[in-house]
N, C-alpha and C positions, 0 to 999 in steps of 0.2 A: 504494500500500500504506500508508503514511507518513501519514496526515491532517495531520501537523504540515509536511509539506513543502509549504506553500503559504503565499504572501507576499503582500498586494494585490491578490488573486485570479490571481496567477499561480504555477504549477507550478516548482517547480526538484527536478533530477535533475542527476546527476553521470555523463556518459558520456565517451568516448576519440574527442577531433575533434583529429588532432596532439597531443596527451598530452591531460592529464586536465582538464575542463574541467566549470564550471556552467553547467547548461542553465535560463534562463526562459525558459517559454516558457506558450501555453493552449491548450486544445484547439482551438478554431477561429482560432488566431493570434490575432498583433498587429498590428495595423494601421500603418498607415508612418502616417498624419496621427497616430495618439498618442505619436508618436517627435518629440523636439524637434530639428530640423536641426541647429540652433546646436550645441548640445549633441554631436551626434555627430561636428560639425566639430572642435570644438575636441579631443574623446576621442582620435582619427585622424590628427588632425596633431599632437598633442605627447604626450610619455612623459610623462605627470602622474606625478608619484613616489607613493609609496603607494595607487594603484588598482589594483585589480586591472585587468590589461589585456582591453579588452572588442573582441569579434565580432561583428558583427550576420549573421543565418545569416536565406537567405529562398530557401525551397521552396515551389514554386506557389505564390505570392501569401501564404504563411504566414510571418510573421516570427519568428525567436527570439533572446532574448542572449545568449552564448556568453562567459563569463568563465575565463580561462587561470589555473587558480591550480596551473604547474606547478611541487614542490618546496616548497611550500606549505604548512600543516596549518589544520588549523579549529578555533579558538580554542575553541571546546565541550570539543572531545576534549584540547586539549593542558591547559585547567584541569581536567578529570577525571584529570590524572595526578599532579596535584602542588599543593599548596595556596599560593597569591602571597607574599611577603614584603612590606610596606607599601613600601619602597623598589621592589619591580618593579610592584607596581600603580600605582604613579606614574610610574613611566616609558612603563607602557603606555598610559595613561590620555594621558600629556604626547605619545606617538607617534600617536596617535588625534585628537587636538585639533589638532598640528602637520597631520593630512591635511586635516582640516577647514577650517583656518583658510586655505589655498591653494584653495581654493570660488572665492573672487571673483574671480583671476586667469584663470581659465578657466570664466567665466560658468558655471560649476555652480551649483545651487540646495543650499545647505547640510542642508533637510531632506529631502531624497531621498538622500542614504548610508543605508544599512542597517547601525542599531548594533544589529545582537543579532550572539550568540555566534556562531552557524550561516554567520554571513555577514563575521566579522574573519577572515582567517587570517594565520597567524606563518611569518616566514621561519626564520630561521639561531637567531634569539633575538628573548626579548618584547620587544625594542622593535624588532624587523622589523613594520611594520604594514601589511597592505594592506586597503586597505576596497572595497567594493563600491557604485556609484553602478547609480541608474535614471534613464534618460535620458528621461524622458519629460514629456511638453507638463506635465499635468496625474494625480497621485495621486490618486484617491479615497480617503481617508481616512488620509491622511498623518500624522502625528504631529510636534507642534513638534520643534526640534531641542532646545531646551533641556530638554523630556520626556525625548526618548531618551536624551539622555545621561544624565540624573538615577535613570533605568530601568536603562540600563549600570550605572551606579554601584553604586547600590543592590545589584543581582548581584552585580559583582565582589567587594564589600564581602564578602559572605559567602563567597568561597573564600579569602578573604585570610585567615593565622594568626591564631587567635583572639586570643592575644597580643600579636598587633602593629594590632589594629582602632582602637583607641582612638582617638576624634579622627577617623575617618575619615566620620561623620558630617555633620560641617560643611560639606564639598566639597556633603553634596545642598541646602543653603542657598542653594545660591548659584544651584541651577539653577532659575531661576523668570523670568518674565518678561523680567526685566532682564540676563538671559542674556549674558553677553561673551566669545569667544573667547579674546583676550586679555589680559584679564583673569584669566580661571580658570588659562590658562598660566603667569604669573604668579604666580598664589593657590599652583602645583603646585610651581613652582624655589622658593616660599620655604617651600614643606612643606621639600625636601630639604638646602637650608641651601646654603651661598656653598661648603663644596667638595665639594656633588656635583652642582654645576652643570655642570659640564666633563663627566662623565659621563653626560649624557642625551645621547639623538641626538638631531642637527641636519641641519635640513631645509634645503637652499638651494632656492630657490625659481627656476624658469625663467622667462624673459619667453616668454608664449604667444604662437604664430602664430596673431593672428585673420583670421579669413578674414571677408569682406563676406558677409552672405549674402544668395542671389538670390532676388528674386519667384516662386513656384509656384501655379499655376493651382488652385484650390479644385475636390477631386472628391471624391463617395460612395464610389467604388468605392475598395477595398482596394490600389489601385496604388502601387509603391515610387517613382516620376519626383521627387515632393517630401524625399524625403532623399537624403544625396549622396552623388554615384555612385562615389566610394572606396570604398565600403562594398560597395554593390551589384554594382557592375562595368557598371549594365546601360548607362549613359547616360555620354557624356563630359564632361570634368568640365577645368573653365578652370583652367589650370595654374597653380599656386602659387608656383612657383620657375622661372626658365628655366638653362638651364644653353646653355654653347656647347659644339657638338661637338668633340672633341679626338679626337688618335688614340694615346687610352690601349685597349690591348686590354680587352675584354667576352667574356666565354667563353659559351659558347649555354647552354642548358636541354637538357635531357636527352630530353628531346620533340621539339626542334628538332634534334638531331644526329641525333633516329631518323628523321625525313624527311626531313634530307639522303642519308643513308646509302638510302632505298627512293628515293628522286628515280636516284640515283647506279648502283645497283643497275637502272633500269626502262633508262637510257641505255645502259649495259654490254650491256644483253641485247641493245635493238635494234641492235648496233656490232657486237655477233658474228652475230647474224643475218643481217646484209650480208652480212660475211663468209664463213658458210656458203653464203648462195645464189651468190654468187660467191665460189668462191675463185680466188684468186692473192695473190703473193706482196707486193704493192704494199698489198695491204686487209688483210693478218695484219699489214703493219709497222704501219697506220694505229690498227689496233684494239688490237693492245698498246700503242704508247705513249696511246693516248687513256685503256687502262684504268690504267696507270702514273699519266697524270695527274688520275686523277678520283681516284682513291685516296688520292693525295699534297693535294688539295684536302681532301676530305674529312677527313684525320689533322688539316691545318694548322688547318682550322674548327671539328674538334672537342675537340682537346686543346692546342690553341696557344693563338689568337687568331683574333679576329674582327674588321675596321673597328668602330668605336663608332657607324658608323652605322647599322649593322646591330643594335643594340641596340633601336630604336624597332620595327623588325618584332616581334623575339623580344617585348616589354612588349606590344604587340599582339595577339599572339598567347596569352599569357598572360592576359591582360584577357579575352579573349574565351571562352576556355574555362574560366576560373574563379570563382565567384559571390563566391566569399570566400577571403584566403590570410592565413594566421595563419602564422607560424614555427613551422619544422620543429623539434622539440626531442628529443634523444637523451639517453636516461639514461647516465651513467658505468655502467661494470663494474667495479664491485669483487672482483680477486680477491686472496684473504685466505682464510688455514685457520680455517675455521669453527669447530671445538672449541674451538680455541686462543684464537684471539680472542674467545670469549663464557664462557672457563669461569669467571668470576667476576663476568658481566654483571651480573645479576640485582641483585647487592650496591648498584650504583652507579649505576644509567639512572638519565638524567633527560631530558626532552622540552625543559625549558627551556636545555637546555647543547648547544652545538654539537661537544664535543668527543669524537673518534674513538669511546672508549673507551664510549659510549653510546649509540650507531646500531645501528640493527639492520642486521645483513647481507644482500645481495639476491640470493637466490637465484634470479630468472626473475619470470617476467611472461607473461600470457596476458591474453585479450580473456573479455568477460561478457555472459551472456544472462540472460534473466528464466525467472519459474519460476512456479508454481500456488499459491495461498492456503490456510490455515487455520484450519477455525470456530476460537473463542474457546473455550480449555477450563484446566486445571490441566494443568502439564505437568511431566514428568520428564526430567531430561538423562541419556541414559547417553554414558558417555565411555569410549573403546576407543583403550588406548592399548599398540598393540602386542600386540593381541589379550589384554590386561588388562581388566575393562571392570569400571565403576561405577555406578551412578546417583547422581544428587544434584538433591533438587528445587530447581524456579525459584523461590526467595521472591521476592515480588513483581513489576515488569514489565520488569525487565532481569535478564542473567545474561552477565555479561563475561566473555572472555578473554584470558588476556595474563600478563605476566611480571612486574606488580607485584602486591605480597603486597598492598599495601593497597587497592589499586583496583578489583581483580578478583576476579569468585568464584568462579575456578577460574585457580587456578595453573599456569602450563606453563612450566618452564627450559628446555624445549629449545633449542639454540642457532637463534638464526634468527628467534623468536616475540620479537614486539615489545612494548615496556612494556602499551600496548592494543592489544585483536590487531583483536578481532571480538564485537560483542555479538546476540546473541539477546534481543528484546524483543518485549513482550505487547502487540500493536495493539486497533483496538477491532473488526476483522472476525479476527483470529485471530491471528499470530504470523508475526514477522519476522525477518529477520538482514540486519545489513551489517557490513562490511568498515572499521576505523577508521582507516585511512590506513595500514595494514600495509606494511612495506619487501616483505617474502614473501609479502603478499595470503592469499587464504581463497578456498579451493574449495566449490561448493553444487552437490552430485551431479558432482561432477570441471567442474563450470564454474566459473573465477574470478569473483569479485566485482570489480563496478566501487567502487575507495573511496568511503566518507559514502553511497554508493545504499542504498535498502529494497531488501529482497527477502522476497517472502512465503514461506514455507514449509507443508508439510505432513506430516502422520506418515509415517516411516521416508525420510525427507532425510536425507542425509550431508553433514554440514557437516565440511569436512576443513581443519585446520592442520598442516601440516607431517605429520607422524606419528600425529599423534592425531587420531580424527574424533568427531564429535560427534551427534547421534539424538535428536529429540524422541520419547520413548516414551510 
């Protein structure tokens, strides 16, 4: 839907793999030879601080990246809420150069991060940074890093207070050929002066496990054998660490207690069977205590302990039936009286502050489906709010909603609706909506939106936020 979602000639969407996740990916895949090994070894074996944590996801021979950004937001949508202060655009700027400058520790290629907005997201606060790298052999049409960043710049510059730009200039001087990391780092601690050096984050930097990497046999076909089988599962893979078996308990998989329990279950039945075809009183004593003790085996292996030897079956087994395993991630429940807690929101959200008192509340969560397109025309919003209903036209190619007066151009206080909820925007095949990272999410015909996704629309869609819906007319 989106023409803007596409990067290097690859696609990215935002679907639900284990919470909420970016997808690159292309229509006919990615090939494993344009994937750098090195590169995905190093991603794999160490928690690079400030990346986003990557998946590589491969369905019939099609490859995609799979980037976890849960808890998250995208740096697009959090400077559409609030305009920079010269002191936080420097710290964002000094949290983004700190990801950068940790490149050469783990043989990353510096201009393959993705600096545009769409692709930084913020954690807890602007100087939470995660960036997003592409792992791959070779770019087409890459851009230097000292470009991107001068390009960044240049952006942020204009969400920064107008009154505090001054001098903010000079930082794109410096990005030009002679480009230095450390330097510009640098250039940023003496913009802020000797005490508010202690208040930038600080990055520690880990010693990376490099792994050797092995020789792979050169082929045309689209086979994954040349990247490593961490990733894929398909091939075994010479172990990194050895550990000695101890006899600390390992608790099984939930998959694994369920075929003990049908293993346990199939023996029971043939024990009473005996027993039915003969009965006497010698084969009822044998078969109750057999089923006493298969029972009492089964509780110990499934809610006790297990020998640690028995750990190498269960990873086994686990390798085997699964292509990709990402951590399982559970949202908190916050429960908290909604009125109460938001009846003065409005006055004080900020997206750059982590504190209580400006979250939006989460009322639930459902799964998202796509929907049908719309020619390109003039449109009119009617908004039905409690069987109240409005119109108000689209000026130009967006029309936001959400709970800041100045952001949006349509106001909703109701409790629950987030500083940006959800925009409606003018594509160039007709008209779209998504979802801006809402705590309460946005309905399209009673189906949730996946966050940051397009979704096309057509006349008489109900686009629903909480209580009020919404209607291109």
């Amino acid at each position: 839907m989106d023409s803007m979602q596409e990067i290097y000639g690859l696609r990215y969407d935002f679907v639900y793999s284990h919470g909420l996740v970016m997808k690159l990916h292309r229509s006919d895949g990615i090939y494993s030879q344009e994937l750098s090994g090195v590169q995905l070894r190093m991603l794999e074996s160490n928690k690079i601080p400030r990346l986003l944590p990557l998946e590589v996801q491969e369905i019939d021979f099609q490859i995609s990246l799979l980037y976890h950004m849960h808890s998250k937001r995208m740096l697009s949508q959090v400077l559409k809420a609030e305009r920079l202060t010269k002191a936080q655009f420097i710290k964002l700027m000094f949290g983004i150069l700190s990801a950068l400058e940790q490149s050469g520790n783990y043989m990353l290629n510096e201009s393959q991060y993705l600096l545009k907005e769409n692709f930084i997201f913020i954690g807890s606060e602007i100087t939470d940074v995660y960036l997003t790298y592409l792992p791959f052999q070779q770019l087409v049409g890459v851009i230097p890093l000292h470009t991107q960043v001068g390009m960044l710049i240049e952006r942020l510059i204009k969400i920064v207070v107008p009154d505090e730009r001054a001098g903010l200039d000079e930082l794109l001087k410096a990005c030009n050929e002679d480009f230095n990391l450390s330097a510009f780092k640098q250039k940023l601690l003496e913009w802020m002066g000797k005490p508010q050096m202690n208040k930038l984050p600080q990055y520690e930097l880990e010693t990376p496990n490099v792994i050797p990497q092995t020789p792979s046999k050169k082929d045309d076909r689209p086979f994954l054998s040349p990247l490593p089988s961490p990733i894929f599962h398909k091939h075994p893979e010479p172990e990194l660490k050895t550990f000695e078996d101890n006899d600390n308990p390992i608790l099984l998989s939930q998959r694994n207690r369920l075929l003990i329990l049908v293993v346990i279950f199939l023996v029971l039945s043939f024990i009473w069977k005996r027993y039915l075809d003969h009965p006497h009183d010698a084969m009822l004593y044998i078969a109750c205590g057999m089923s006493l003790l298969l029972i009492d085996l089964w509780i110990l292996f499934s809610f006790i302990w297990v020998p640690s030897g028995a750990s190498k079956w269960n990873k086994l087994v686990n390798k085997k039936n699964n292509k990709s395993i990402s951590p399982q991630v559970s949202e908190p429940k916050l429960q908290v009286n909604i009125h109460d807690y938001y009846e003065n929101l409005h006055k004080h959200t900020t997206l750059l502050s982590g504190a209580p008192s400006n979250a939006t509340v989460f009322l639930g969560s459902k799964q998202a489906v796509a929907v049908i397109p719309l020619k390109a025309r003039a449109a009119m919003i009617e908004v039905n709010r409690e069987g109240s209903k409005q119109q108000i036209p689209m000026l130009g190619n967006s029309f936001t909603i959400g709970r800041g007066e100045a952001e949006c151009s349509y106001v909703e206080h109701e409790a629950g609706v987030s500083r940006l909820h959800a925009e409606i925007f003018k594509a160039l095949e007709g008209y779209g909506v998504k979802d801006l990272g809402s705590k309460n999410g946005t309905l399209l015909n009673d189906e949730p939106l996946i966050p940051y996704q397009s979704y096309p629309i057509k006349e008489g869609d109900t686009i629903r936020i909480l209580k009020t819906e919404f209607r291109i007319v």
